[in-house]
N, C-alpha and C positions, 0 to 999 in steps of 0.2 A: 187216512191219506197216505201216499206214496212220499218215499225217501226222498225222490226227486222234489215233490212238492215243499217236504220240508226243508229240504237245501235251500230250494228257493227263496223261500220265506226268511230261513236266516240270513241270506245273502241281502235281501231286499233290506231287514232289519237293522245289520250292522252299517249296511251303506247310509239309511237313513239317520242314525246315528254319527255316522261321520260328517253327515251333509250338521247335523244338528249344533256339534263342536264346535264344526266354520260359522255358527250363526246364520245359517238359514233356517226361517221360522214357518215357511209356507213352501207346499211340494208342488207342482199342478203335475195334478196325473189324468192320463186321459180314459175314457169309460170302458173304454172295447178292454183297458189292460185290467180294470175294475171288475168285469166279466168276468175275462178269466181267472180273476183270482177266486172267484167264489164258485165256480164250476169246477168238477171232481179232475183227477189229477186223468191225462194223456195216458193213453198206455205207454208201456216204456221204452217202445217201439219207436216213438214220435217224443222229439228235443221238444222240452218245453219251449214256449216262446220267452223270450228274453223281456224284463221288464221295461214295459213301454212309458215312465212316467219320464217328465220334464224339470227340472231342479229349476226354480227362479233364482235366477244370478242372487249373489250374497252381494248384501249392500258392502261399498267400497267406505273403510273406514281407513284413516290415515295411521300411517305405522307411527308408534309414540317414540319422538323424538329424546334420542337417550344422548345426553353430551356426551362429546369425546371425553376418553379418556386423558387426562390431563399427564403431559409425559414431562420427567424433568427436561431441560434445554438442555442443549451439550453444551460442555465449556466451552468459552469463548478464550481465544488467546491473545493475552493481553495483545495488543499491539506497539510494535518494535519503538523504543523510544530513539525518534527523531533531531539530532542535534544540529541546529543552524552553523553551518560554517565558518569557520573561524575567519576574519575579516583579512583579506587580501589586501597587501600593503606594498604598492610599486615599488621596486627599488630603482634605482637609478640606474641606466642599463650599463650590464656588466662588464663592458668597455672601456669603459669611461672611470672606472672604479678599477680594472685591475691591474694601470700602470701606477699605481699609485706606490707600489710596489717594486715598481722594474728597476733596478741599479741603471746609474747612468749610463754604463757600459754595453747591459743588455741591451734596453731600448737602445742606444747607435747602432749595436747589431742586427737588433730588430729591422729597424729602420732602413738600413744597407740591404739586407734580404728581401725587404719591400720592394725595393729598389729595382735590385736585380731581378727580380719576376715580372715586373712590371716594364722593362728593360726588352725582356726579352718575350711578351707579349706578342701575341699573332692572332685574338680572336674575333676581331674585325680582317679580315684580307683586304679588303679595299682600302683603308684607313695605311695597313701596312705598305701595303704598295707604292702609296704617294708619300708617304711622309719621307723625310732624314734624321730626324731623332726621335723618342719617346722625350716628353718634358715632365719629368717626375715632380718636380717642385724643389724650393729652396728657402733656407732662412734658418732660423734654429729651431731645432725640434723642442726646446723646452719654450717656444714662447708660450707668453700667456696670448696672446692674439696672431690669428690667425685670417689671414685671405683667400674667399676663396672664386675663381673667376668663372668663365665658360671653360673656354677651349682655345690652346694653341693659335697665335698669327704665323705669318709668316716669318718674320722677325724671328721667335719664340723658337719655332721649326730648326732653321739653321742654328740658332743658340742653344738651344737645349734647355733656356731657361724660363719661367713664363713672367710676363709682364718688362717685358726687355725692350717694346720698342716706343711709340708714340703717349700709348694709352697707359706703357708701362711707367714710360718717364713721370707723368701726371702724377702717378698713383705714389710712386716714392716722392714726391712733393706733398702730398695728402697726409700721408705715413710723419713725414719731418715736422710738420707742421702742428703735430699732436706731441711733440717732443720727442717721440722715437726716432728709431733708426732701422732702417728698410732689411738690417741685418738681424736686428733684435725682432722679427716677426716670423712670419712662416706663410709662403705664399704658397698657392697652388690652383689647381683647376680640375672643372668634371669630368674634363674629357684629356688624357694625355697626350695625346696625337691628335696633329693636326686635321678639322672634318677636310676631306678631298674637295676637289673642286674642279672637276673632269670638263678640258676645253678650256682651263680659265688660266692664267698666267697668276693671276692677282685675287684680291679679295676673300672674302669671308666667309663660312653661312654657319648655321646655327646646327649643333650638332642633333638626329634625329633621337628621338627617346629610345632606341633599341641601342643606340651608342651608347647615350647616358648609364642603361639600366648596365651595359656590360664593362663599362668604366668604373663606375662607381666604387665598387666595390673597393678599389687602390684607393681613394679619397676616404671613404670609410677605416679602411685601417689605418694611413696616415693620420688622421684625426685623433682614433682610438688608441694611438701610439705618444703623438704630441698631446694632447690633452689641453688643448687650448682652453683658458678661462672664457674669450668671447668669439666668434665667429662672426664674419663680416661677410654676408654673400653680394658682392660686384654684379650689379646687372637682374633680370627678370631670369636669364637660364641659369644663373645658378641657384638661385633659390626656387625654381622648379626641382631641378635634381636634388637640391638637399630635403626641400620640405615633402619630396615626391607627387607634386600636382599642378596644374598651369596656376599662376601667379600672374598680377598686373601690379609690376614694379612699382607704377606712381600710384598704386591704392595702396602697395604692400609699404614700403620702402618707408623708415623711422620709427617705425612697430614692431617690436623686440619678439621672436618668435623663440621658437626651441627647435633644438637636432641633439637627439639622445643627448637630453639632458643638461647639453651648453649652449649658453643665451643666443642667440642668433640676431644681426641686426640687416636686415637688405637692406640696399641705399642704390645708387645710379651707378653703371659701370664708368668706370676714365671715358671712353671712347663717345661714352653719349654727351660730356661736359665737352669734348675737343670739337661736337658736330655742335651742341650748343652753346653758346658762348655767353649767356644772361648771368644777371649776377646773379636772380635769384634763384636758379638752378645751381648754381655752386653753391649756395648759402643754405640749399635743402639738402645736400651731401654734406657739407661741412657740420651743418644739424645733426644730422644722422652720426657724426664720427664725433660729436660734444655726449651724445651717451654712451657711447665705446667707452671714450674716457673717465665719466663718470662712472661706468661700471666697473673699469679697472681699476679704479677711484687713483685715476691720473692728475697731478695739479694744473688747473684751470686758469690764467691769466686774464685778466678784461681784456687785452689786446686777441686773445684767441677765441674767447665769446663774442666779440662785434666783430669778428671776422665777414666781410660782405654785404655789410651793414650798411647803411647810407647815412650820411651825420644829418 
């Protein structure tokens, strides 16, 4: 036989062998390639023909499931220990707490400086323009009670003082009648200046909440200066601007509120006891001014507890 043939024949042999390894058990080969193999070798002129047999696909066996290899975890880091917050504890606003401290002297000083800034206020212009004085307030700065109203009358205006005319007379009968003196309190109001009243010779109105909010602030430190033990707000406007929200006097009015941290009692302003004249309308202010005095822990008479009482 020829080199060629033998090449061949190993070529075909190792192949088959290989096919053997993969688990192939059956070859189909076809006859013409069968022929050939058994007829003498080509001359060597002429390429042998290339093996014409057919491999039957190797049965598909499933590759053997090898577990993962099992890897250590990575550390894990602790997690940051979490401390609940140490409990928050109001204090009483800082206001209110740090004349407690002030030499009589300072506070007057204090107090005078108030004065004069507020004195000499311009941050309303229209308010400026109509008015003739700024009404800062009046009474002693160390009362333990305090008043506090709306805003300037006319009266008030020209005097410089508030609660000086009609509504004011009232109110220092109200003041008397609890055993003090209109001297031993501290009166004042939300609005310093009188609200304008453009076209009008006379009357009243109610100052707008952009007055309020830009007034305030002198009634705030007055407060935070005197430290009054109770606060009396006169009327529905002033216990808006103190408690900062609309308020309806006759739901609010003998229901003890707070203003940074000093008791607060709304009641009826003078002006609405002058337009009504019932007794049991005086007898629900005069109500209202029996736990002032009990708060102040003022001495109470029967003559001053059946005050507007009907025998």
């Amino acid at each position: 036989m020829s080199a060629a043939y033998d090449q061949l024949l190993d070529a075909t042999i190792r192949h088959l062998e290989e096919l053997k390894s993969m688990g192939v058990r059956h070859v189909s080969v076809a006859p013409e390639t069968l022929r050939s193999l058994a007829r003498p070798a080509a001359p060597a002129t002429r390429p042998a023909p290339a093996p014409a047999y057919q491999a039957a696909p190797a049965p598909v066996r499933p590759a053997p499931v090898r577990p993962a290899p099992v890897r250590p975890a990575a550390p894990v880091a602790a997690a940051p220990v979490v401390q609940a917050p140490a409990p928050v504890s109001v204090a009483p606003p800082a206001a209110n707490t740090a004349t407690n401290t002030v030499a009589p002297a300072d506070k007057a000083a204090a107090i005078a400086a108030l004065r004069g800034r507020a004195l000499a206020c311009v941050k309303c212009p229209h308010l400026v323009a109509a008015r003739n004085t700024v009404v800062f307030g009046v009474g002693d700065i160390n009362a333990r009670l305090m008043f506090v109203g709306e805003a300037p009358g006319a009266d008030e205006d020209r005097q410089g003082e508030p609660f000086v005319g009609k509504a004011g007379q009232l109110l220092t009968k109200i003041i008397q009648a609890t055993g003090l003196a209109r001297e031993s309190v501290y009166i004042a109001n939300i609005l310093k200046c009188r609200p304008d009243t453009p076209g009008e010779s006379a009357g009243n109105r109610k100052p707008t909440p952009d007055e309020m909010a830009t007034c305030i602030p002198y009634l705030q430190e007055q407060i935070d200066l005197i430290q009054p033990v109770v606060l009396v707000a006169l009327g529905g406007t002033a216990a808006e601007g103190l408690l900062g929200k609309p308020v309806f006097i006759t739901k609010l009015r003998g229901q003890w509120q707070t203003y940074r941290g000093i008791p607060l009692m709304p009641t009826y302003h003078p002006s609405y006891l002058l337009r009504n004249q019932a007794v049991s309308e005086k007898r629900k202010v005069w109500e209202d001014m029996l736990q002032v005095m009990e708060k102040l822990a003022l001495p109470i008479s029967d003559k001053q507890r059946h005050f507007f009482l009907k025998a």
